[in-house]
C-alpha positions as CSV (number, residue, x, y, z in Angstrom):
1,X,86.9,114.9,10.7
2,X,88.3,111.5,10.1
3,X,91.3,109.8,12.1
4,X,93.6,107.3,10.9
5,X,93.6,103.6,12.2
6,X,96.9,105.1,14.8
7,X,94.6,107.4,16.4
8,X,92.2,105.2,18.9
9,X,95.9,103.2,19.8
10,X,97.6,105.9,20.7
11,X,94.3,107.8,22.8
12,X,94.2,104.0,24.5
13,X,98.0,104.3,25.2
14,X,97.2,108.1,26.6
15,X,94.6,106.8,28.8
16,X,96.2,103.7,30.1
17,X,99.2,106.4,30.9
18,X,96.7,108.8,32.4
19,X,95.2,106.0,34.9
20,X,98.3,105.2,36.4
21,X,99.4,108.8,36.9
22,X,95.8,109.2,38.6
23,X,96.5,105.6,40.7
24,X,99.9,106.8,41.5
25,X,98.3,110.3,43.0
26,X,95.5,108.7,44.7
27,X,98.3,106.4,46.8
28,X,100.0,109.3,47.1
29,X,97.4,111.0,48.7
30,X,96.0,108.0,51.0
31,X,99.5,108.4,52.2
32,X,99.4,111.9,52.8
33,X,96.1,111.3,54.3
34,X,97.4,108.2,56.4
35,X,100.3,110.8,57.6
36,X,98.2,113.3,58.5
37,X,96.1,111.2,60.7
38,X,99.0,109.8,62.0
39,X,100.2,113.4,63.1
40,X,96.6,114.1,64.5
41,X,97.1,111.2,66.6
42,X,100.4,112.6,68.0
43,X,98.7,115.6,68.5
44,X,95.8,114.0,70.4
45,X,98.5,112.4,72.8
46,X,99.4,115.2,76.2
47,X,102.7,116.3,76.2
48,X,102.8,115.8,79.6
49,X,101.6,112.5,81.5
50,X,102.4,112.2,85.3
51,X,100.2,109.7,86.7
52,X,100.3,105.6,85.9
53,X,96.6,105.7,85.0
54,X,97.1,108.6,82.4
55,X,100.0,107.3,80.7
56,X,98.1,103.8,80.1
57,X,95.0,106.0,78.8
58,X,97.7,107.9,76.6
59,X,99.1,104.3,75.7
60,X,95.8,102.9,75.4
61,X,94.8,105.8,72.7
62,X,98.1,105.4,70.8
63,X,98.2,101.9,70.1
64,X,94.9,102.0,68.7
65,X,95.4,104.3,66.7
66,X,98.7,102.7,65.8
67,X,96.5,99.9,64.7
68,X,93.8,101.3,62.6
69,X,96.7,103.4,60.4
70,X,98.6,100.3,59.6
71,X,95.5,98.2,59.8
72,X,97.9,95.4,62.3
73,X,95.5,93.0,64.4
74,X,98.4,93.2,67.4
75,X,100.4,96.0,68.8
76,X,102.7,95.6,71.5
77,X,105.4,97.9,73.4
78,X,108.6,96.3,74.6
79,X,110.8,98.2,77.1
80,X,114.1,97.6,78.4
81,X,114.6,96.1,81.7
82,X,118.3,97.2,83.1
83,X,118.1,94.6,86.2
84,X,117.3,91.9,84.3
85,X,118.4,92.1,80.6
86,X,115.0,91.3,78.8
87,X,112.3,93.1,77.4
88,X,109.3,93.5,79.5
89,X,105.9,94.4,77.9
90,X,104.2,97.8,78.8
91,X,100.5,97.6,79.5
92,X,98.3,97.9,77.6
93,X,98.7,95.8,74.6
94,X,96.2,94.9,71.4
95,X,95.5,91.4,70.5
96,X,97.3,90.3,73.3
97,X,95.4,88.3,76.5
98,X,96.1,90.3,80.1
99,X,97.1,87.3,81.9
100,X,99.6,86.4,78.6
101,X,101.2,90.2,79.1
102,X,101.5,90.1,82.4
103,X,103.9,86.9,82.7
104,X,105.3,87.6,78.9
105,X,109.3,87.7,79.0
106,X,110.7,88.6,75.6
107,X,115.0,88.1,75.8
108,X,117.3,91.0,74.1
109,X,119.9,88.7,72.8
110,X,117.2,86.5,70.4
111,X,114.3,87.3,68.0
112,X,113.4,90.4,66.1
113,X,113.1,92.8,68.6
114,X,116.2,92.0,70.5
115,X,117.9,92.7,67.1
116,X,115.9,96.1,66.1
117,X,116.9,96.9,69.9
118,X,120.4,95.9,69.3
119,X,121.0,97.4,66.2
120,X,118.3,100.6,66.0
121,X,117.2,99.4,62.5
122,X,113.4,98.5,62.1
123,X,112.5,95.4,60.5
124,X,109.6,94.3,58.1
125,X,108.8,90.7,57.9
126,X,105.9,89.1,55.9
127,X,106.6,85.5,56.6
128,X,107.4,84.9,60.2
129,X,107.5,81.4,60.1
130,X,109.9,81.4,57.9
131,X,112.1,84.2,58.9
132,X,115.1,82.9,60.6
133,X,115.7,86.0,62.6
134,X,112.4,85.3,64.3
135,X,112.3,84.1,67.8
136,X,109.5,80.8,66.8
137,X,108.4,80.3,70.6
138,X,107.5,83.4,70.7
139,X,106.0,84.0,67.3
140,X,103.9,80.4,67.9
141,X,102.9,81.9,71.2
142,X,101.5,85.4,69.5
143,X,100.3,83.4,66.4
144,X,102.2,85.9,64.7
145,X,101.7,85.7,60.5
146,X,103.7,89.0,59.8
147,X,105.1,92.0,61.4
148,X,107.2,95.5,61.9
149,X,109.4,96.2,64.5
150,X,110.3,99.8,65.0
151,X,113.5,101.0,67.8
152,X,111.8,103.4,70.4
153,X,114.7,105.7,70.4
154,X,114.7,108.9,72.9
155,X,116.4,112.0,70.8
156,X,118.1,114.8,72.8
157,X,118.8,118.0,70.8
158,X,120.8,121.3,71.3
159,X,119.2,124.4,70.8
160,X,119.5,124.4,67.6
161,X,117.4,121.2,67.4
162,X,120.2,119.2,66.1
163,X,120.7,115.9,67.6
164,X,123.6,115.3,70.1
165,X,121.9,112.2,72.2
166,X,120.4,109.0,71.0
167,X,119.2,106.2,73.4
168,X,116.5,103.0,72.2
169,X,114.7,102.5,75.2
170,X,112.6,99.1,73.9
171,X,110.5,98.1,70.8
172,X,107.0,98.8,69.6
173,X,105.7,96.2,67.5
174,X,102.6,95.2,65.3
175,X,101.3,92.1,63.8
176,X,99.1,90.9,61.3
177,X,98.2,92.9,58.5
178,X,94.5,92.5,58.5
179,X,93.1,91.1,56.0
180,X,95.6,88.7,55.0
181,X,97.6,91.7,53.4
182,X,101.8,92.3,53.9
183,X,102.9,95.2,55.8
184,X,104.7,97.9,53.5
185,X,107.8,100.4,53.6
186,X,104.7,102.8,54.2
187,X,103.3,101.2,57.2
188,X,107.4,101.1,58.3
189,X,107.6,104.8,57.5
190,X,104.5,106.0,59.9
191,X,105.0,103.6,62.2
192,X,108.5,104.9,62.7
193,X,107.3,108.5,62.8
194,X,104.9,107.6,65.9
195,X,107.1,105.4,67.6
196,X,109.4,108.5,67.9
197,X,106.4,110.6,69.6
198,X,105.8,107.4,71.7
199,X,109.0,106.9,73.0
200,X,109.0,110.6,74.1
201,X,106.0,110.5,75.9
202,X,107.0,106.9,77.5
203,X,110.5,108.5,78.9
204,X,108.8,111.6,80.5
205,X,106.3,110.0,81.6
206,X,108.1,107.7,83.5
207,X,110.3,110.8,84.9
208,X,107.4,112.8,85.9
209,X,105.9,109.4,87.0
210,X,109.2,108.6,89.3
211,X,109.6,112.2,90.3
212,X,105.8,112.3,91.3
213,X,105.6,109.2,93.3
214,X,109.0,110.5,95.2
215,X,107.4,113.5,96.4
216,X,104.5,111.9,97.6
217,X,106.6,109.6,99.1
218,X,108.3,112.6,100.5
219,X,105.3,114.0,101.6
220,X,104.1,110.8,103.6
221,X,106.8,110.6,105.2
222,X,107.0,114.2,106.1
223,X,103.6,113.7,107.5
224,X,104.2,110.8,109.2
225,X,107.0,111.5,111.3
226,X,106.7,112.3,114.7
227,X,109.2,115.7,114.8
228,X,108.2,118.6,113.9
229,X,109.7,119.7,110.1
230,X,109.4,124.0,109.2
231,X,111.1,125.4,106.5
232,X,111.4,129.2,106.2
233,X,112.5,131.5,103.6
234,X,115.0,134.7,103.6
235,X,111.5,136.8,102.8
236,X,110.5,135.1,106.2
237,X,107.9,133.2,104.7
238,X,107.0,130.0,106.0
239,X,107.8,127.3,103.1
240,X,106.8,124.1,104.7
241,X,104.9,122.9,108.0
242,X,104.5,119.5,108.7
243,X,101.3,118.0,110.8
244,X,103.6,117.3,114.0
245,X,104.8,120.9,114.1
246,X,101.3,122.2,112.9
247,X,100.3,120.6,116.1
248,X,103.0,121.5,118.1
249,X,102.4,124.6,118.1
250,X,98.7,124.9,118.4
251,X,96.8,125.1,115.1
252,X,94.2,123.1,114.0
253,X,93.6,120.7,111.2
254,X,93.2,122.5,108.4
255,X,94.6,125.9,109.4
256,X,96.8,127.0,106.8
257,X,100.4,127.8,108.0
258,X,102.4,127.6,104.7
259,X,102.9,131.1,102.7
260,X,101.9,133.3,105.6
261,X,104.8,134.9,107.9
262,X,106.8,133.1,110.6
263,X,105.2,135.4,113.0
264,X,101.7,134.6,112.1
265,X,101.9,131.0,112.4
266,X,105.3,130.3,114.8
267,X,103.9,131.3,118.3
268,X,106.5,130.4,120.2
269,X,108.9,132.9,120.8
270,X,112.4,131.1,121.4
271,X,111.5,129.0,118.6
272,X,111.3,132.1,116.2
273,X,114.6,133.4,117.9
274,X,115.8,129.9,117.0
275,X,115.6,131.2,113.0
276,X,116.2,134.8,113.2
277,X,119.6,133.6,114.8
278,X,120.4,130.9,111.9
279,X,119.3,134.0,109.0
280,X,121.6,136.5,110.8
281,X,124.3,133.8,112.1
282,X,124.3,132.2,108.5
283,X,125.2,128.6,110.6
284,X,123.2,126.0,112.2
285,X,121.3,126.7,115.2
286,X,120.7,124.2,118.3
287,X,118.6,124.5,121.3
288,X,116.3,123.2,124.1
289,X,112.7,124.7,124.1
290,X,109.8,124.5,126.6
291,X,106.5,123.5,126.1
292,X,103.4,123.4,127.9
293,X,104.5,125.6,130.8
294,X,107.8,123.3,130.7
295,X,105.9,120.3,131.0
296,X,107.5,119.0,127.9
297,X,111.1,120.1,126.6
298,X,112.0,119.8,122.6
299,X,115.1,120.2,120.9
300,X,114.7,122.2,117.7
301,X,117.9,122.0,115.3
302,X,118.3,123.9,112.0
303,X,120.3,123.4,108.8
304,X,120.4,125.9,106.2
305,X,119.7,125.6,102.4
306,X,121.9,127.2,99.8
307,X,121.6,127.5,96.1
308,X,123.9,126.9,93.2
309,X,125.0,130.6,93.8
310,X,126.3,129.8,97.2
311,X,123.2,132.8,98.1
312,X,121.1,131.2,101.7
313,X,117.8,130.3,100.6
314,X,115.8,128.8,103.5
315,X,116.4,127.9,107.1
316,X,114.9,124.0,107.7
317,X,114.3,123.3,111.4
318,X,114.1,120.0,113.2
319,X,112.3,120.2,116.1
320,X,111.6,117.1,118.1
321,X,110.7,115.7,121.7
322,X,113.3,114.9,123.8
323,X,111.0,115.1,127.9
324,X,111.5,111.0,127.7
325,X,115.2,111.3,127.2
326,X,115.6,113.9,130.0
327,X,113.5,112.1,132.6
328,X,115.6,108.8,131.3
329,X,118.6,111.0,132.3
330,X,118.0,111.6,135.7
331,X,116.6,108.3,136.6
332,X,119.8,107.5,135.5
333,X,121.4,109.9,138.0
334,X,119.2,108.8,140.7
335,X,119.6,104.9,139.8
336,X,123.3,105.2,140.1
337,X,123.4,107.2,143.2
338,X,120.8,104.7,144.8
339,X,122.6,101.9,144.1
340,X,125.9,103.3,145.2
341,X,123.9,103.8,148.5
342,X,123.0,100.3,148.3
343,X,126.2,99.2,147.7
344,X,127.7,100.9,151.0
345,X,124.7,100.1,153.2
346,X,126.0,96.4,153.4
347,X,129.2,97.3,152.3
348,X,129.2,99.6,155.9
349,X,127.8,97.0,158.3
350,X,130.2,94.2,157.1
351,X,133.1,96.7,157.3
352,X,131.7,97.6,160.9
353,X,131.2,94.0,162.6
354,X,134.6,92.6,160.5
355,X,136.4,95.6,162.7
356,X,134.8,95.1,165.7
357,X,135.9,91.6,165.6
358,X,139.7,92.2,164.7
359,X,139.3,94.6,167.5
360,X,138.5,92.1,170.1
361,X,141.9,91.3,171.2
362,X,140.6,90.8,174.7
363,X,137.6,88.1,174.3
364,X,135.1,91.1,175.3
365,X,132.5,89.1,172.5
366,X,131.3,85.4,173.6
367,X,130.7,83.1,170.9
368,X,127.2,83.4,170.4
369,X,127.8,86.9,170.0
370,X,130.7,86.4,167.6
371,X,128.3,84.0,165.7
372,X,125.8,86.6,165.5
373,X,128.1,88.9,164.1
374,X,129.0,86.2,161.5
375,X,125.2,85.3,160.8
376,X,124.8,89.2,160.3
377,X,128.2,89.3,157.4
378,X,126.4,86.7,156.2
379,X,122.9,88.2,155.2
380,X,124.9,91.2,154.3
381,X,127.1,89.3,151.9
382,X,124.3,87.8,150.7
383,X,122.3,90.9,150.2
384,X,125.5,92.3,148.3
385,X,125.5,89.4,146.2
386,X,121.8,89.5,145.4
387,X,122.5,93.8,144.2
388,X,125.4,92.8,141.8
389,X,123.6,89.8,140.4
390,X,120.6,92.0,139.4
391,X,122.8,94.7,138.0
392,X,124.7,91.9,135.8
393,X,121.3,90.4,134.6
394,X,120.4,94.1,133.7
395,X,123.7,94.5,132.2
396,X,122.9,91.7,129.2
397,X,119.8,92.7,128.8
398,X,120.7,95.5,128.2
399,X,123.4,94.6,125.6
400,X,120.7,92.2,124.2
401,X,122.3,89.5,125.2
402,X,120.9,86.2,126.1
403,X,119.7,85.2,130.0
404,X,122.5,82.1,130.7
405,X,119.8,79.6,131.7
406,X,120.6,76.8,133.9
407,X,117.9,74.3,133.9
408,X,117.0,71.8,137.4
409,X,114.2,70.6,138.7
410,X,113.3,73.3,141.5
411,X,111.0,72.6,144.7
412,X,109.0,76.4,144.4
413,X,107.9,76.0,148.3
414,X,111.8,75.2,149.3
415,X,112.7,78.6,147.1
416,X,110.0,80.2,148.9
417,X,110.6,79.5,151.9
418,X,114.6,80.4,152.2
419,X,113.2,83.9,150.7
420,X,110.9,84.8,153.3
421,X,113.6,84.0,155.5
422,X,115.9,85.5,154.1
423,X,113.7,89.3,154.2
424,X,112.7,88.4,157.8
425,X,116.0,88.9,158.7
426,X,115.5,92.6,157.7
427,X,112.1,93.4,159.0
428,X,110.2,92.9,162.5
429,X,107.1,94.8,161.2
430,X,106.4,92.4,158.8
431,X,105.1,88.5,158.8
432,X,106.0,86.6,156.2
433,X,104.3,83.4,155.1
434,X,105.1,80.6,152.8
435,X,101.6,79.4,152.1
436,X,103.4,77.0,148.7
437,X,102.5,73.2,150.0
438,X,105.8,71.4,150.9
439,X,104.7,68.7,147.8
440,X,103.8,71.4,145.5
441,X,104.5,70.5,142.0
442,X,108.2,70.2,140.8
443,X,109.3,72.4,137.7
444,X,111.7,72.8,135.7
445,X,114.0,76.1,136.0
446,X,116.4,77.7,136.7
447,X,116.5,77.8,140.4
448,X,118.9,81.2,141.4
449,X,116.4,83.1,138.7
450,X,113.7,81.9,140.2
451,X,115.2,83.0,143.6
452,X,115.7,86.3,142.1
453,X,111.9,86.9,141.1
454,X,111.0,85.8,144.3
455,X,113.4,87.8,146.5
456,X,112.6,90.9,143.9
457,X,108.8,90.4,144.4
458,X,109.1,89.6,148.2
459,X,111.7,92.7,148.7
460,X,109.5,95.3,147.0
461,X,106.1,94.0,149.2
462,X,107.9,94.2,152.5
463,X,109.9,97.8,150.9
464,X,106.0,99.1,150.4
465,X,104.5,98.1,153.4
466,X,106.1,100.8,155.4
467,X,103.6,100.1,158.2
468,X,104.2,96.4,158.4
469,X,101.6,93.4,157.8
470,X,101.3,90.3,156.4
471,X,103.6,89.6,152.9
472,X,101.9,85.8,151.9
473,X,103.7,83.9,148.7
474,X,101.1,81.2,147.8
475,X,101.2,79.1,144.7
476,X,98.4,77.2,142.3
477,X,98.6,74.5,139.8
478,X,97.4,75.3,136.8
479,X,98.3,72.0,135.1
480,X,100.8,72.8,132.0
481,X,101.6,75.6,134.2
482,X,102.6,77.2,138.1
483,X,101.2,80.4,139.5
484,X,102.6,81.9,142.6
485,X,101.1,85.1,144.0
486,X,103.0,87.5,146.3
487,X,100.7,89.1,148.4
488,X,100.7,92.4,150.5
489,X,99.0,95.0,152.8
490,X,100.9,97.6,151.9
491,X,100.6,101.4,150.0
492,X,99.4,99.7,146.4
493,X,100.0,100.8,143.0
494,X,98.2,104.1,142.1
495,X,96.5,103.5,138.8
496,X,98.5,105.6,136.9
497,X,101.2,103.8,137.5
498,X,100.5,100.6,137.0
499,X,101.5,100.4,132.9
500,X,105.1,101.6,133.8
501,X,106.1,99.6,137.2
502,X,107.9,97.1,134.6
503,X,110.0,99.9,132.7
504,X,113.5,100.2,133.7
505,X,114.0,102.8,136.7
506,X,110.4,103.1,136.7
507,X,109.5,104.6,140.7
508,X,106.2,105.5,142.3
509,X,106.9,109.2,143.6
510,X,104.4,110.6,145.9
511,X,104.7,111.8,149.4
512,X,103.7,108.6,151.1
513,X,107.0,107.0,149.3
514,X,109.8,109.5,149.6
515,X,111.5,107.6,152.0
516,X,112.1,104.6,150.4
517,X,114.6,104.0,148.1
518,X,115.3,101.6,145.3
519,X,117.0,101.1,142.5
520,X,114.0,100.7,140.0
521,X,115.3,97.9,138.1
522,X,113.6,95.2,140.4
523,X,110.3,94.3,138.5
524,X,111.7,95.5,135.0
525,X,114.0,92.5,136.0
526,X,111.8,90.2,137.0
527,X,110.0,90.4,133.9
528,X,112.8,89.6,131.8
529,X,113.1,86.3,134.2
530,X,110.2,84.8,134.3
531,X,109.5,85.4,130.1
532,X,113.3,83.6,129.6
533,X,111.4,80.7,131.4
534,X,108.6,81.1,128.6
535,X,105.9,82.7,131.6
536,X,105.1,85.9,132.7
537,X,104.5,88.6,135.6
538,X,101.8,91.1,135.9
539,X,99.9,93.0,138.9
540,X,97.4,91.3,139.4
541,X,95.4,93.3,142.1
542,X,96.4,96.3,143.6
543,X,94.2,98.8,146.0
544,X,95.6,102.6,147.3
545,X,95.8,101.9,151.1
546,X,94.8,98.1,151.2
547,X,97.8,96.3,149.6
548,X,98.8,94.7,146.0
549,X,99.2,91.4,144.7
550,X,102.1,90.6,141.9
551,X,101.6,87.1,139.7
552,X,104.2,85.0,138.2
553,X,103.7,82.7,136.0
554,X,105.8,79.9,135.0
555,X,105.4,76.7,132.9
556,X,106.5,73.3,134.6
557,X,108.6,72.3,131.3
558,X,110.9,74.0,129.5
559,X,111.2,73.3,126.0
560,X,114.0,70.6,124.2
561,X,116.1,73.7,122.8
562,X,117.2,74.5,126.2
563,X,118.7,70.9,127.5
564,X,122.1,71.3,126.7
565,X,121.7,74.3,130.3
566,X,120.4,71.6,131.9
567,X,122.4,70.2,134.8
């Protein structure tokens, strides 16, 4: 069969036509093939990520993959920051240094991305240098050649999967094509499909992420707080036990209390009483328990727990420690009776003496009586003044207000010695000595404070030497500082006692102390004095039986701050 000189042109033409159609379906199909590993990766990625280290695995996974289907040297994810109005990168990156990522700042109002954020279009560029949109700081700092910029855009749909929401949450990004190549409308297209699956994951990953680290947040705290927390449902179930109300009530660490009935775990009888009457009450419940044979008291409260429905759910009870507000309570009660009866002891003798003289109308009294009389109005006056000055020093410490401080130079032996005689007026069991040398150092103070921690200190040895004895105030230099010890032969401190003497209405109660009475404010306001001269107090010996010995310390300057008190 022969053909005519037409024939081999046309079968050329035919084939030439036939190799495009076979080039055209073979980029069809690396696309199809490109698409299809581009949905495996999706697929690979968990729908749900609730930990930081998962989601930058998941991140990790996705961006390389991102990378090897559109062949880019870089990828980087951009999210939105509300608080400050600039992009922020979201470890981990590719092609980009840790220590560059970590201080990288991209703005929203500048550059590509801030425009495919602004905008929701994705953009191609092949010639960054030359693209005026591009932000060239930040493409020089990259070395960026070329890139694609894709909105990472959170979709919410109705049930019918149509969508009623739309919200760009930052930009991923590639660049450099490798190999020197451009990026394509098909590299746009896939990247745009996984930048969809990766905004998803990003957005509920950082809601279970948040909603995670609140509840353990919640549960630390829950943990950590000293009241005891139960929560129990309508079944009678209990819901929740915290550690301070697992202990509370007697179990162990590591007994399980939660899902078992309020019987089996709440022990305590008034307590369960507590939330049988908040279920059959339907309001909140408040009382005071016992615990420890009334040793301890609590006060459990409840609240109740509703649902959208308006239908009681669970009964949450409070229950916490109040035995150190109670026993604060009545040393309050006893503090203000005692000093009311110190008030009226004075109060009584000057009232007594003051009458006795008006009624001595006929010169019954000779003058050295009548000046004993006066000398006795005196130290009462005195003793009266000493009570109310305490009580106002208490008063703004109280209030946390600061100790007026008047600052002289103060002779500690002449301070000493007007307070022993000042208490020797009181006493005839007692001998007290000023053993502080007549040219003991010279400080500076203030002088009616220092007369106060004195006159406390002195008071309380001669108070607790019911028997009598020697009280001694002696002093020591201890060159940038004074020491002056008040010593006794009293009762002592018992030993567990001795942290608390320095609390507010803190008392030693025992049967060797019942009858004497004090206010309990004396040492808790000595304290207070002698640090507001920058020094201290503390019981520095103390035996039951034998006696005690109280230290003061006090430094000889006071600093510049304080000169304009200084008189």
């Amino acid at each position: 069969m022969s053909h005519t000189p037409e024939e081999p042109e046309q079968l050329r033409r035919e084939l030439e036509r036939y190799r495009l159609v076979v080039s055209d379906l073979q980029g069809r199909i690396r696309s199809l093939e490109e698409e299809i590993r581009a949905r495996a990766t999706i697929a690979e990625v968990p729908a749900v990520v609730v930990t930081r280290p998962e989601l930058r695995q998941t991140l990790a996974r996705l961006i390389n993959n991102v990378a090897m289907i559109v062949q880019a040297e870089k990828v980087l994810v951009l999210l939105y920051q509300a608080d400050t109005g600039d992009f922020a990168p979201l470890p981990p990156a590719l092609g980009v240094p840790e220590d560059l990522l970590t201080s990288l700042s991209v703005p929203v109002d500048t550059g590509i991305a801030g425009m495919v954020f602004r905008t929701g279009e994705a953009a191609v560029y092949n010639d960054a240098l030359n693209d005026a949109r591009a932000d060239q700081e930040f493409i020089a700092l990259l070395r960026v050649r070329n890139g694609i910029a894709v909105p990472l855009t959170i979709k919410r749909r109705d049930e019918e999967e149509q969508i009623v929401e739309e919200r760009i949450i930052g930009v991923l990004e590639v660049f450099n094509k490798r190999w020197d190549e451009q990026f394509s409308d098909d590299d746009l297209r896939l990247l745009q499909h996984m930048a969809d699956q990766a905004a998803a994951i990003i957005s509920s990953a950082q809601l279970y992420i948040q909603l995670q680290e609140e509840r353990d947040q919640l549960e630390e705290t829950l943990e950590s707080i000293r009241a005891g927390l139960i929560v129990v449902g309508t079944d009678g179930t209990v819901r929740l036990m915290n550690p301070a109300a697992c202990q509370l009530l007697g179990h162990r660490e590591g007994d399980v209390c939660v899902g078992k009935a309020m019987p089996q775990v709440v022990s305590h009888q008034e307590l369960r009483q507590v939330f049988e009457e908040a279920f059959r009450e339907r309001q909140a419940v408040t009382r005071e328990l016992a615990f420890e044979d009334g040793k301890r008291m609590y006060r459990a409260e409840t609240s109740l727990m509703f649902d959208e429905g308006g239908q009681l759910q669970n009964v949450v009870a409070i229950v916490y420690d109040i035995t150190e507000i109670r026993q604060l309570e009545r040393m309050k009660t006893a503090f203000v009776s005692t000093v009311s009866h110190e008030l009226r002891t004075p109060l009584t003798s000057i009232k007594g003496f003051i009458s006795t003289l008006l009624d001595d109308t006929d010169g019954m009294y000779d003058d050295e009586t009548r000046r004993e009389f006066y000398e006795i109005i005196d130290q009462e006056c005195d003793r009266l003044t000493r009570l109310i000055n305490d009580l106002l020093n208490v008063s703004r410490i109280e209030s946390g207000r600061a100790l007026e401080m008047y600052i002289t130079h103060v002779s500690l032996h002449e301070i000493a010695d007007a307070v022993c005689q000042a208490q020797q007026a009181y006493t005839e069991r007692h001998r007290l000595v000023n053993a502080v040398p007549a040219d003991f150092a010279i400080i500076e103070a203030d002088a009616d404070k220092v007369t106060q921690i004195l006159d406390n200190l002195v008071g309380n040895a001669v108070k607790y030497s019911p028997e009598g004895g020697e009280v001694r105030v002696s002093a020591t230099d201890e060159g940038e500082h004074v020491r002056v010890d008040i010593t006794d032969q009293g009762l002592g401190v018992p030993e567990e006692h001795r942290e608390k003497i320095f609390e507010r209405f803190q008392m030693v109660e025992d049967e060797s102390r019942k009858a004497i009475k004090g206010t309990g404010i004396g040492l808790y306001l000595v304290r207070h004095l002698a640090r507001a001269h920058g020094g201290d107090v503390w019981l520095d010996w103390s035996e039951a039986g034998k006696g005690s010995r109280f230290s003061v310390r006090l430094p000889k300057k006071q600093p510049a701050q304080r000169e304009e008190h200084s008189v």
